[in-house]
N, C-alpha and C positions, 0 to 999 in steps of 0.2 A: 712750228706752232708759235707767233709770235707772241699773243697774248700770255702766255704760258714761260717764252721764254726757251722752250725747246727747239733742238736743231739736231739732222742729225745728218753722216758721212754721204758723199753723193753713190748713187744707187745704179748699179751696172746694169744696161738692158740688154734684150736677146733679142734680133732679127727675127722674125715671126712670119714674114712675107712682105711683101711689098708696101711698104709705106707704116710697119705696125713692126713696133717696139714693146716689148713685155719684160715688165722687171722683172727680176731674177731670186730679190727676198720680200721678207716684209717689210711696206713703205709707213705704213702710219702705227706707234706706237699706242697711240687712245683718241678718243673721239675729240672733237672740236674744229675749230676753224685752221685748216694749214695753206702755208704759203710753198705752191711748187716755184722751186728755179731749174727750168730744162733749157740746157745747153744744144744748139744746133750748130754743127758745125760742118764744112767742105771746102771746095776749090775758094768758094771768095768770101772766106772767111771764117766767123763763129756769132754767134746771137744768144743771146739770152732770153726765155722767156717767161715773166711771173706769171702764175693763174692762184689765184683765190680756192681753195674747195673745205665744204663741210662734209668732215666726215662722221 
């Protein structure tokens, strides 16, 4: 939550099926504007990627 100043540890997901990752606790502590950074990673390499969301 940048406006905010909040950050919080990265968040473990569970294989769900095919192409679908489901986290495993709770992601957002209170409402507002948050910044995801999800990490992609295999054979040729790792990527980072931000996405914006209001929660």
């Amino acid at each position: 939550m940048p406006a905010m100043g909040h950050a919080l540890p990265p968040v473990a997901t569970v294989l769900a099926g095919p192409g679908v990752f489901v986290a495993t606790r709770e992601v957002f502590t209170m409402d507002g504007v948050w910044e995801l950074s999800i990490t992609v990673s295999g054979d040729r390499g790792e990527e980072v990627i931000t996405v914006t969301v209001l929660v």
